[in-house]
N, C-alpha and C positions, 0 to 999 in steps of 0.2 A: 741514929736516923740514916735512911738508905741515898747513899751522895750519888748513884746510875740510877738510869731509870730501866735497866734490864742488864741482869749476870747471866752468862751462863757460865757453867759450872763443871771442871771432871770432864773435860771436849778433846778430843784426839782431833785437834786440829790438821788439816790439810789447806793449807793457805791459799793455792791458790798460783803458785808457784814453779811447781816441780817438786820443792825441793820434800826433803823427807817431814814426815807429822810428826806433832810433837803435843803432850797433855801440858791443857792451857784453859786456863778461866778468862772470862771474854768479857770485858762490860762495856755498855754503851749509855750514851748522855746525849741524847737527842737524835737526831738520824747520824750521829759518828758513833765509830768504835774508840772510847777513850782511852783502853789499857786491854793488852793483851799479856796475861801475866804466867809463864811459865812453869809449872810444876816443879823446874829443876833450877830455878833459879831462888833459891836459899832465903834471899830478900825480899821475896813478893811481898806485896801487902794483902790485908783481907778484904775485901770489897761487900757491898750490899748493893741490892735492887730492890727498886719497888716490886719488880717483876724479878724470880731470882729463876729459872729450869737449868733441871741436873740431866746433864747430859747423859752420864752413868758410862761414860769410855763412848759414846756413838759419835762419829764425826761431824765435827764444825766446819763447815765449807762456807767459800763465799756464795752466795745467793749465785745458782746458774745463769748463766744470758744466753739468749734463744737466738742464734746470728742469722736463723733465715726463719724468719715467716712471713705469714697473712692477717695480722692480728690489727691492720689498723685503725680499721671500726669493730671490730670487737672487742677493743679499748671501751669505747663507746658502749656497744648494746649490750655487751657482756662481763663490764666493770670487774668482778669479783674474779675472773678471768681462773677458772678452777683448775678445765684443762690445762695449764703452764704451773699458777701454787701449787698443785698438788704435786707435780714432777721434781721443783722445788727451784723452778724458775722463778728469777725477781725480773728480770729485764728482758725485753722483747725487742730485736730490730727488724722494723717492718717497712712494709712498701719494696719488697723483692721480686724479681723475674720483670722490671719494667712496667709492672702495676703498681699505682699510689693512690690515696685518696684525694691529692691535692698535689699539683694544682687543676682541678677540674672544671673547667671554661665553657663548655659545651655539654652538657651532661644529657641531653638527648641525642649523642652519639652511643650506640649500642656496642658493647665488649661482652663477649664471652668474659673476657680475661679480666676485663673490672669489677664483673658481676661474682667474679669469686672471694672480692675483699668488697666492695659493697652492697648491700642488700637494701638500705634504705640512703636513697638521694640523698637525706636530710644531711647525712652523716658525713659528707664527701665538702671538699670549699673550694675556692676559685684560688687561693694561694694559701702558702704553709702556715701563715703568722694564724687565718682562722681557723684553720684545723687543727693547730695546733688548743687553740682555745676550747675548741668542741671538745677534746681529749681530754683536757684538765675539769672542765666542767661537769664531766662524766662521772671525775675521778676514780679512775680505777685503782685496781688493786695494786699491778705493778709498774715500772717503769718502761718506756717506751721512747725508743730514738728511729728515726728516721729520712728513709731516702725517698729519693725522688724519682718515679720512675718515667721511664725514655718513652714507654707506651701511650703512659698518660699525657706527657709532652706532645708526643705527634698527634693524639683525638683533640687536645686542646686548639693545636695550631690549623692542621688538615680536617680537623671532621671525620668524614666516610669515607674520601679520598686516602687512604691508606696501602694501596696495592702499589703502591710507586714510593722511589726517591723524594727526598724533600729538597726542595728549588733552595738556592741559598739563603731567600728572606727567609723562607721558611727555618731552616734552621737557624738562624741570625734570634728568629722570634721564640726558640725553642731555647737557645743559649741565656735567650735574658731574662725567659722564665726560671731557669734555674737556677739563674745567678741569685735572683730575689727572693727563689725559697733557699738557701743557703742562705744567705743574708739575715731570715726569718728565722734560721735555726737548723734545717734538716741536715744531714750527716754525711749526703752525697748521693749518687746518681745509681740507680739500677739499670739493665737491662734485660731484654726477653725477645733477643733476636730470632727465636727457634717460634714465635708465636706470627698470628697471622697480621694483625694492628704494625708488628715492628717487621717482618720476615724481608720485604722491601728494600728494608734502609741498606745504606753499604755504610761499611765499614768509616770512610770521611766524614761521613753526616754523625755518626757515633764519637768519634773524636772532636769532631768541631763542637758540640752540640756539647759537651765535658769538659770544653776550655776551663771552663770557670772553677773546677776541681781545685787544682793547681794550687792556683792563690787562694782560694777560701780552706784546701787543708782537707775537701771530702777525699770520700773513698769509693772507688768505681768498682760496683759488683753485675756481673753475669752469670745469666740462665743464658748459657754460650747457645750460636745457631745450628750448631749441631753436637748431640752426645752420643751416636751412634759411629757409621762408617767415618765418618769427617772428623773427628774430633780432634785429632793432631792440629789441622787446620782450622778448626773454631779457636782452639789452644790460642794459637797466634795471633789469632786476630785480637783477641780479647787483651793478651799481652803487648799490643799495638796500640793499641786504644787506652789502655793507663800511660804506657811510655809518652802517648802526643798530650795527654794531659798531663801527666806530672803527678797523678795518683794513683796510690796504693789498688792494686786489684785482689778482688776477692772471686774465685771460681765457684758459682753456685751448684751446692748437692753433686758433686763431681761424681760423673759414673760414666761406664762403656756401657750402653745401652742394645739389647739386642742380640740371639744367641752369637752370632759373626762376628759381635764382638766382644765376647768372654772372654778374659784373659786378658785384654791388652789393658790391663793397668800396669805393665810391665812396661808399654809406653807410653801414655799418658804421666804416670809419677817422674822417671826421669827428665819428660820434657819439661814438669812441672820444676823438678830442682833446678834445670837449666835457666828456666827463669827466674827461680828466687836469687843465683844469685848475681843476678843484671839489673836487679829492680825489684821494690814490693809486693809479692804475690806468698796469696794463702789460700784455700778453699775451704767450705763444710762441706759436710755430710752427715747424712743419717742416717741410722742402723737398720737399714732392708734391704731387702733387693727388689721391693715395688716403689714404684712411685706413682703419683697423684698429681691430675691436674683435670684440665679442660677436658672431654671427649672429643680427640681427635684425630680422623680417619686413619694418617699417616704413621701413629703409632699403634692402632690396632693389631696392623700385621706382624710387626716383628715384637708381641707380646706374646707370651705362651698362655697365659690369659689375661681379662677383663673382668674386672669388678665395676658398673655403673654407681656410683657416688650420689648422684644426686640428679633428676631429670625436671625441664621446668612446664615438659609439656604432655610427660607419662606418669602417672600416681602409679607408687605401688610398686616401681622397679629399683629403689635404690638399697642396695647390697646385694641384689643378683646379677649372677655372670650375665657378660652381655652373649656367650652362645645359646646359654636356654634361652634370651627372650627371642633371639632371632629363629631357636629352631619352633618356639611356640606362635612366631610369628609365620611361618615358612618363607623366610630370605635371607642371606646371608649377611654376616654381621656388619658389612657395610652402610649396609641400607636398614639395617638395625638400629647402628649408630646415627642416621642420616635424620630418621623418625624421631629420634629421643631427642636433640639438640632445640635450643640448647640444653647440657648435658656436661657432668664430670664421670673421671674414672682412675681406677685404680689400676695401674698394668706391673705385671710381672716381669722384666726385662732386663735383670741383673743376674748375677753368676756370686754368691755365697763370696767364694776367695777374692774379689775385687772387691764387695765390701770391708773386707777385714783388712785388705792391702791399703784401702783410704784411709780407713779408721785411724792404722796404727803409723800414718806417716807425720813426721813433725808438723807439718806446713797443716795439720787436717783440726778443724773447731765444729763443734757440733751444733746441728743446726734442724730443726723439726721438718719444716716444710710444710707443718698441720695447716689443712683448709678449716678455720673454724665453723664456716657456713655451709659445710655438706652435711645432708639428708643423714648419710652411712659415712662417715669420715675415713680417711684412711686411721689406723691405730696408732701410728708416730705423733700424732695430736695430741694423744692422751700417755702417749708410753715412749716418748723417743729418751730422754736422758736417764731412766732409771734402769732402762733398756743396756743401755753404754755402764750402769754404772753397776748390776746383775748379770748381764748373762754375757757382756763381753769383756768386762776386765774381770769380775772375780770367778765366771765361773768359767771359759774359754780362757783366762791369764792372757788377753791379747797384749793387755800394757798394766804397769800397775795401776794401783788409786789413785796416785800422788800426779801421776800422768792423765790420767781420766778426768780427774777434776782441773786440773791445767786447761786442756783442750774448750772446757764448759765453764773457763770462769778468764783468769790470768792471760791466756792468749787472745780472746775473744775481746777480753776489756784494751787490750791493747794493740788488735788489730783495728777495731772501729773507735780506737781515741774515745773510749768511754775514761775518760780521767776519775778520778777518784774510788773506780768502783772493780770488781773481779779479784782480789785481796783482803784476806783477813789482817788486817794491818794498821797501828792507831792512827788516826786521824783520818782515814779511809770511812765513806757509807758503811753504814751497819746493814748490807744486803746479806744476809747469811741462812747457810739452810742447816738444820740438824737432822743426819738420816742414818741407819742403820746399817752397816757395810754388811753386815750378814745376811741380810734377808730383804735391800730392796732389789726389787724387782717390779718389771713391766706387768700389766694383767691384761691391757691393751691389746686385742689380735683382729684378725679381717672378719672373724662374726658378731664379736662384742668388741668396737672399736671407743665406747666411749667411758671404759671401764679405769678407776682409777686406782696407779699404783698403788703398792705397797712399800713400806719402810721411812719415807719420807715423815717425819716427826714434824718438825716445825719451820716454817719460811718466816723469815723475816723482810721486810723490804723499809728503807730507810728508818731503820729502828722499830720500827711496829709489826709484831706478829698479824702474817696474812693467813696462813693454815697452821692448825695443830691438830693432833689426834684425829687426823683423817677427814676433816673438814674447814671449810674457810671459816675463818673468823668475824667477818661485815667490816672490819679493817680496811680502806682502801688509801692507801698512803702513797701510791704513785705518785711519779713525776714524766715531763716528757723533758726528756734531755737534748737539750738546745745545743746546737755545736759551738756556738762562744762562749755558753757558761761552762758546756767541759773544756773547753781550750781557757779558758781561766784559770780554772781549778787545777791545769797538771801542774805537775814539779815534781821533783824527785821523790821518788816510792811508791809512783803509779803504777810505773813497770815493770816487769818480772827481771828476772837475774838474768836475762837469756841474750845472749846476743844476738843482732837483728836480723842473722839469718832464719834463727826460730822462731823470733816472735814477729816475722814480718809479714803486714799481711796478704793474705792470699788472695733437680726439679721430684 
């Protein structure tokens, strides 16, 4: 009789680690990996499943984690969550760039910026413990932890009042709501200083308003206030703002933004080591040199172009440039963009060699960035990790495999204190994905953005297959990872081999 209830079999494991793969049969008993059993270890035993797949030499990784996205209602509305299983993401960290769906106090406060992770009200709650319950209720497919973001805290507090500093009640009232979604479970605090809701705050009100980091153990991430000319000095500030709290910082989608400034990740990365090794710091990034966000005037200009994403008040324009609609409009793309809002876009504003100089720096986790609620999505939604794990380790050699799946699992799980998970390892979650080093690759591009990879065999997420043979399975085994129950769950063999200059953590 079969004592797992899932082998797989014949797997060139990559752990998760770094360290080098090794052929290894893998069984799991419930949502744990119970034995990871060696090819070359003389003694294995023979194991059975109810569920047995032959890997056939294709590599066993841990189930990827997505360290930046927008997925927190489409938890929710899009349960089966295809765009992330099919790439062969299991775990999702959402509520980034200072947007969350909770805690929302005020919900007749209007955001561009909220309007890109929520689409229905329903979906959003006035603190974490019920949002949290809305997610589970959903149940989706895969696992989902979360922060808290600094935007949402100031429409909760201030309202429409947004263009100014917050008074110290105000932030007093801001610190204690995130103390109690901490409390509730969430993993720590975002921000999105470069947007118009936060653009106001200084630096103080960020740090005071993070106290509560410290002692609860979160981890403070930014969409810094500037990724362009400033960025050295957004740099600082950001690393300012973890040091008064006492937590870990993560640099969100880190790029020089802007022809002027191409090239200078030759200072950005150094500054970036100077800080790791004073204190916690890690960033993501994603494999383009576009990015995606709100339509906003400011980045217009220094784009070499625009793609409109998504319009709420023009049918019919999203995935056209935004200079044909203005020349069909006859006015310049200001006042092109000006018409459409609200409005997302896609802008061209990176330089090729600064992508690969992030990509391949230790301190770098990979992280989508995908808006799931655009019209025309950018294609890192649908194609950012198989992107990394195709055309820039195996067929560019930016870094090996063993390094690829490090930055997408191992690092990740232990820069946001995901305990138990990011490791093929017994007694570890059975998040694991099975894909084809030879031939995955992205399909995903800027005309057919919602096109899904190739190679990706099989995801599993807490023991239960979520995609195989190119389609979801109706599986939805998720969980939302509470920050006490991972702080429970660590102990020795969470964490990689690496010492905590590497594995510490870092639009």
């Amino acid at each position: 009789m079969p004592t797992h209830d899932l082998v797989i079999r014949d797997a060139d494991v990559v752990d998760g680690s770094g360290a080098p793969r090794f052929r290894a049969d893998v069984a799991v008993r419930g949502d744990r990996i119970d034995a990871v059993l060696r090819h070359d270890d003389a003694t294995r035993a023979v194991v059975r499943g109810r569920l047995e797949i032959d890997a056939g030499g294709r590599v066993l990784a841990p189930g990827f984690i997505d360290v930046h996205t927008h997925d927190d209602t489409a938890l929710i509305a899009q349960p089966e969550m295809a765009m992330k299983a099919s790439q062969g993401v299991t775990t999702v960290v959402c509520g980034n760039c200072g947007a969350s769906a909770a805690p929302v106090l005020r919900p007749e406060v209007s955001s561009a910026l909220l309007s890109l992770i929520v689409r229905d009200p329903a979906h959003a709650a006035p603190d974490f413990a019920s949002f949290a319950a809305r997610v589970e209720a959903a149940r989706p497919a895969l696992n989902g932890a979360f922060l808290i973001g600094h935007s949402t805290l100031r429409a909760s507090v201030m309202g429409e009042d947004l263009a100014r500093a917050a008074t110290d009640a105000e932030i007093e009232r801001m610190r204690l709501l995130l103390d109690a979604c901490l409390e509730q479970g969430a993993i720590g605090l975002s921000s999105g200083l470069f947007y118009p809701p936060a653009a106001a705050a200084t630096t103080d009100e960020v740090a005071r308003v993070a106290e509560p980091l410290g002692r609860h153990g979160g981890v403070y991430t930014a969409h810094m206030r500037d990724e362009g000319d400033h960025v050295l000095a957004s740099m600082d500030e950001t690393f300012e703002i973890g040091r008064r709290a006492g937590a870990p910082v993560v640099v969100s989608h880190h790029k020089c933004a802007g022809r002027a400034n191409f090239g200078r990740m030759r200072e950005t990365l150094p500054r970036m080591d100077a800080a790791r090794a004073a204190q916690p710091v890690a960033f993501d990034v994603y494999p383009y040199t576009a990015s995606s966000t709100i339509l906003h005037p400011d980045m217009i200009e220094r784009a070499e172009r625009v793609l409109v994403t998504w319009s709420d008040t023009v049918a019919g324009v999203a995935g056209r440039d935004l200079a044909d609609i203005a020349a069909d409009w006859g006015v310049d793309a200001r006042e092109a963009a000006r018409r459409l809002q609200p409005a997302g876009a896609i802008y061209f504003t990176m330089a090729e060699a600064d992508v690969r100089a992030a990509l391949a720096h230790p301190g770098a986790m990979i992280g989508s960035d995908g808006l799931p609620f655009d019209a025309h999505p950018h294609p890192r939604l649908w194609g950012t990790f198989p992107r990394v794990l195709g055309h820039y380790c195996r067929e560019l050699r930016l870094f090996p495999l063993e390094d690829a799946v490090h930055r997408m699992t191992g690092l990740s799980a232990t820069t946001f204190g995901l305990a138990g998970r990011g490791f093929v390892r017994e007694g570890l979650y059975a998040d694991l994905c099975v894909f084809d080093a030879a031939t995955v690759i992205d399909r995903a591009d800027f005309a057919s953005p919602c096109l899904p990879s190739i190679g990706i065999d099989t995801v599993i997420v807490n023991g239960v297959p979520v995609w195989r043979d190119g389609a979801p399975t109706g599986e939805r085994p998720g969980r939302v990872l509470r920050r006490q129950a991972l702080r429970a769950i660590a102990g020795p063999g969470d964490g990689p081999d690496r010492g905590p200059a590497a594995a510490g953590p870092g639009r």
